[in-house]
C-alpha positions, 0 to 999 in steps of 0.5 A: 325375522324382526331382527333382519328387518330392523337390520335392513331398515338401519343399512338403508338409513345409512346408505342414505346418509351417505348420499345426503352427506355427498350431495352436501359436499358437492353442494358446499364445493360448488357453492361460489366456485366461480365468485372468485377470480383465477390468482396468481398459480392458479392462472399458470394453467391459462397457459396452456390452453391455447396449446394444441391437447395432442401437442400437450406432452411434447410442448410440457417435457421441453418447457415444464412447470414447477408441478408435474404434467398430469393435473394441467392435462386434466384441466385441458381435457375438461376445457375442451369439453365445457365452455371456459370458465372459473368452474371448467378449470376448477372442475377437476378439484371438485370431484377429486374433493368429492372422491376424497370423501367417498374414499374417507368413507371406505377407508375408515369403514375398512379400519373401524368397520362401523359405518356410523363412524364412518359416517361422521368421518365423511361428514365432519371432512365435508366440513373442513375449511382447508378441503374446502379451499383446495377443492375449489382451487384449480390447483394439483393440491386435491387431486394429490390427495385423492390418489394418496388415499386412495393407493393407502385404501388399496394397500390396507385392503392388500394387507387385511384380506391378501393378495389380489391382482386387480387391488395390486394393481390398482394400487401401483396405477394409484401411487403412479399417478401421485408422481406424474401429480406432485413431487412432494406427495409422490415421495411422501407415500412412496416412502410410507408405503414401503416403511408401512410393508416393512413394519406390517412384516416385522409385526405379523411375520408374514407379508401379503405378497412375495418380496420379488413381486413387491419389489419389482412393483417399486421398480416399475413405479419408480421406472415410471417416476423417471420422465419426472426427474427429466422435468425436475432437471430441465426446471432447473437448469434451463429454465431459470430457478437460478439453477442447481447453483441455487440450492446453496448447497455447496459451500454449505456447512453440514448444520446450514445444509440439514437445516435448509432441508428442514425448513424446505420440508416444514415448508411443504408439509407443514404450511400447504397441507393441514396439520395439528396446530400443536405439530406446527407449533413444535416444528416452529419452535424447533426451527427458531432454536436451530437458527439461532443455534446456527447463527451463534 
C-alpha cells in the first residue's frame, strides 16, 4: 500500500512539472513578443489582411507566395479575432512552439518511457534559442515543425502498438498539412516517413499495416501535395523569380548542376533549421572542396 502511494505521489509531482515547465514556456514566448517590430518576411502576411478571408484561396492560387497558403490563412483567422497586433500575427508561432513541447514530451516518453527524461527534454527544448526566435516569429518555420513531429509521434505509435484507424488517420491529416505549410518540410518527412516504414519492414519482417493501405495513404497525400505544385508553377513562371530559365540548370554540367542542388539543400536544412555545429562544419568544408574542385 505504501508503495502505491509514494507512486502516486511521484506521478503528481511529475504531472506537475509538466505544467510548470509549459507555463514557463509560454512565459518565455510571450515575453517581449511584441517589442520587436514586423521584418521584411515576416511583413508579407500584412498583404493579405486587407483581402476578404472568404476570397483568401482564390485571390492565393492566382498570385501565390514563396510558401504555401495555409500559415497565412491561419494568421488572417486570428487577425479577425483579435485587434491587430505584433502578438495577433505572431499568435500562431507561439502555440504551434507551445504544442512542440508538449509533443517533445510525448514523443520521447513513447521512445524512452521515462518521464523524468521526458521531462528534461520539454525543459531544456524550452530553453532553446532557435525554438525561441521561430516561435515568436510570424513565420511558417514553428507550425512546420509542429505538424513534423507531430505525424512522426503518430506513425512510431503506429509502429509500436499496430494499426489503428483514428492514429492512421491522424497521421496522413498531420503530414497533409506540412504540404499545404512548407515545401521543403513536406518533402523532408515525406521522404523519412516512407524510408523509416521501409526500414521498419526489413528489420522486423512485418509492417503495421498491409502495403496497399499504406500505399493508397502516400497517393491520397501526394493527390493532396497537387494544388501546391500549381502554386510552385505559377511562382515561377508568371510571377518573376526569373522564371525556370533561372534554375541555370540547362546548359549546366553535370558537376555544376549536383552542386547547385547541394548548395540549395545546405541552404534549406542547414542554415534555417538547427543543426549540429560539427554537421554544419562538415557540409561547409565539403561545399568549398567542391567548388573549388569545380572551378579547377
Amino acid at each position: 500500500m505504501n508503495i502505491l502511494t509514494k507512486l502516486k505521489g511521484c506521478n503528481n509531482r511529475l504531472s506537475w512539472f509538466f505544467v510548470v515547465i509549459l507555463i514557463f514556456s509560454a512565459t518565455l514566448l510571450l515575453i517581449n513578443v511584441e517589442s520587436r517590430t514586423l521584418w521584411m518576411d515576416e511583413a508579407v502576411v500584412l498583404d493579405y489582411f486587407a483581402r476578404d478571408l472568404g476570397q483568401f484561396f482564390p485571390n492565393y492560387f492566382s498570385i501565390p507566395d514563396n510558401h504555401p497558403p495555409l500559415f497565412y490563412f491561419l494568421v488572417i483567422i486570428i487577425q479577425n479575432l483579435l485587434p491587430l497586433s505584433e502578438l495577433a500575427i505572431r499568435l500562431i508561432s507561439v502555440l504551434a512552439s507551445l504544442g512542440i513541447v508538449v509533443v517533445n514530451y510525448f514523443l520521447s516518453k513513447l521512445l524512452f518511457e521515462n518521464k523524468k527524461i521526458s521531462l528534461w527534454i520539454m525543459f531544456f527544448t524550452t530553453f532553446s534559442a532557435y525554438f525561441l526566435l521561430i516561435g515568436q516569429m510570424a513565420r511558417y518555420h514553428a507550425l512546420a515543425a509542429f505538424f513534423s513531429l507531430l505525424a512522426i509521434y503518430f506513425l512510431l505509435k503506429l509502429l509500436k502498438f499496430g494499426y489503428q484507424v483514428w492514429l492512421w488517420w491522424l497521421f496522413l491529416i498531420s503530414v497533409v498539412l506540412i504540404g499545404w505549410i512548407d515545401y521543403v518540410h513536406f518533402i523532408y518527412i515525406f521522404g523519412l516517413i516512407n524510408l523509416l516504414a521501409i526500414i521498419w519492414l526489413v528489420i522486423k519482417k512485418r509492417f503495421f499495416i498491409s502495403w496497399w493501405r499504406w500505399c493508397l495513404g502516400q497517393v491520397i497525400i501526394m493527390l493532396s501535395f497537387i494544388p501546391m505544385i500549381w502554386l510552385i508553377y505559377l511562382r515561377m513562371t508568371y510571377q518573376g523569380d526569373s522564371g525556370f530559365s533561372g534554375l541555370s540548370i540547362l546548359g549546366n554540367s553535370i558537376s555544376q548542376w549536383v552542386l547547385s542542388f547541394f548548395m540549395h539543400g545546405y541552404a534549406y536544412f542547414f542554415t534555417e533549421n538547427i543543426t549540429l555545429e560539427f554537421w554544419n562544419f562538415y557540409f561547409r568544408t565539403s561545399s568549398y572542396c567542391n567548388i573549388n574542385m569545380a572551378i579547377n
